[in-house]
C-alpha positions, 0 to 999 in steps of 0.5 A: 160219062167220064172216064175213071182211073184208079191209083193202086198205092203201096209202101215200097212204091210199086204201084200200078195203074188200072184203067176201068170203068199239140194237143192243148185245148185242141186248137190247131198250132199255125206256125207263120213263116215269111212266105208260108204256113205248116200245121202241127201234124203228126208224124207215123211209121209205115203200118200196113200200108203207106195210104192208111198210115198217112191216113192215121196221121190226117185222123190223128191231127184232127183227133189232137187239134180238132177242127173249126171250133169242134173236137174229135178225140175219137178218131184216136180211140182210147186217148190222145193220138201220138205225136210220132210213132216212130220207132214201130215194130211190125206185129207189136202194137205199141202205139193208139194210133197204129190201132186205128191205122191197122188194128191186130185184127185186120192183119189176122184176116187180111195180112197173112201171107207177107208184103205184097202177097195175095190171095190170103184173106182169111175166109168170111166172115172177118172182124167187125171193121174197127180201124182205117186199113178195114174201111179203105180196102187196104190189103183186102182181095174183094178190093183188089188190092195186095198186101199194103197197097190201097185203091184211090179212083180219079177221074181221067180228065181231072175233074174232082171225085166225090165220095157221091160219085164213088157211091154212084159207079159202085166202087165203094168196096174199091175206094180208099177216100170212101174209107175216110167217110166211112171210119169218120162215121164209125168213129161217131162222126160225120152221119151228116156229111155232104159227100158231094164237097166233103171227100174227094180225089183229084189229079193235079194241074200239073199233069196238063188236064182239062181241070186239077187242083192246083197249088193254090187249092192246096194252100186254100187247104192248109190256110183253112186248117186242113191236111191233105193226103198227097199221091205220088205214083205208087205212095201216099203221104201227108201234106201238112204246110207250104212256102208259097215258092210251090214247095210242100212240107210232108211227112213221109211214112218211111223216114222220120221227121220233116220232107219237102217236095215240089208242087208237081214235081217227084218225091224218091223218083215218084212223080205227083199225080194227085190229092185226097181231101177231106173237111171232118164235120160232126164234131162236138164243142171243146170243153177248154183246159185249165189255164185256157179260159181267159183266153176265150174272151179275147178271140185268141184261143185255136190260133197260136202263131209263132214268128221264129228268128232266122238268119237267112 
């Protein structure tokens, strides 16, 4: 039977570890570089948690750009996810995303004590589940997690972690990447999932295991038009681009704008351990926009490439 770890993320990197048992006719915007490749990502603000606020951002591409010729403008509920949700202001909802990231809500119930408290859900029962932190276990005690932090399992030997494999060692209460499958089909998506290729953790090659993912998987991902969500000891963020030298475009929840890190390398002091993919599935066709109907003819609709000028 293989061993399992479990990653405890939260925002100010003091994770532990456990050992136990543009938004036009939603096409997605590839900008092509001489040696790689970054998709038109979101960029948010910590909200209640670094994993699903980095969460929101992978919800909120696939709500703007859609996937494989499929929309899914209710991963964002109630309009167009934003682009940035930079500045925010903790307790004032000023953004649709930060509802779907963490909703008032889900702070009431699980959020009462502060920071890195504990021990300060409110009784049962809660709320009906409406928003990403709900589903991963963010904050929540029965999940084992402490205010802002979220539980991602991996296996030891870094083999991949499915969502059936969560669902088999009975950790679907503790799983982070489950919460994905699970907001997916609350959001009206997904019921017919593969959860055997669909969701899964995995540690990186670089950390000398028997198997990972490795920097060409993570390209695969971003070539197919995928996010990923990228795990550095105690912090998740989102990998949206490449140059094929190894290094990683992210957005950070923390700073606004554009980061970098090394493929196996370390972000703030935080080495890179592993990754959470996700391929979304259930959509339903794209109505096109005005002015964008010629453009289905010639095949060019959902790709725009853009080859900008460089000195160097």
């Amino acid at each position: 039977m293989k061993k399992l770890t479990s990653f405890i993320m939260s925002w100010l990197c003091l994770g532990f570890l456990v050992t136990a048992l543009p938004g036009s006719a939603h096409a997605a915007t590839l900008v092509s570089y001489s040696q790689g490749t970054k998709l038109g990502a979101p960029d948010y603000d910590w909200w209640y948690g670094c994993s699903a606020t980095s969460a929101g951002m992978m919800m909120g591409y696939y709500d703007r750009n859609g996937y494989a010729g499929l929309c899914y403008d209710n991963l964002v509920p109630g309009g167009v996810a934003e682009l940035s949700t930079f500045p925010s202001t903790a307790g004032t909802w000023n953004y649709l995303a930060q509802y779907a990231i963490a909703s008032p809500e889900h702070v009431s119930d699980f959020y009462q004590g502060g920071y890195l408290a504990s021990g300060d859900d409110v009784a049962p029962p809660h709320h009906s589940f409406n928003c990403l932190a709900d589903f991963m276990g963010t904050s929540q005690d029965s999940a084992g997690n402490f205010n802002g932090s979220t539980s991602f399992w991996f296996y030891t030997d870094g083999a991949q972690i499915t969502a059936q494999d969560i669902i088999a060692n009975g950790l679907t209460a503790s799983s982070g990447m489950y919460g994905l499958y699970e907001y997916l089909v609350y959001a009206g998506y997904g019921a017919a999932a593969n959860l055997s290729t669909d969701f899964y953790n995995q540690y990186i090659d670089a950390l000398g295991l028997a198997y990972g993912f490795t920097f060409g998987d993570y390209m695969a991902e971003i070539d197919a038009g995928r996010v990923v969500l990228v795990h550095v000891k105690g912090h998740t963020m989102l990998g949206y681009g490449y140059e094929t030298n190894g290094l990683m475009y992210i957005h950070d929840t923390w700073y606004e704008g554009e980061d970098t890190m090394m493929w196996g390398g370390a972000y703030s002091g935080l080495d890179h351990i592993g990754v959470t993919c996700f391929i979304p599935s259930g959509g339903t066709p794209c109505v096109p926009l005005p002015g964008t109907v010629l453009l289905l003819g010639s095949g060019l609709l959902g790709l725009v490439v853009v080859r900008p000028k460089s000195s160097d």
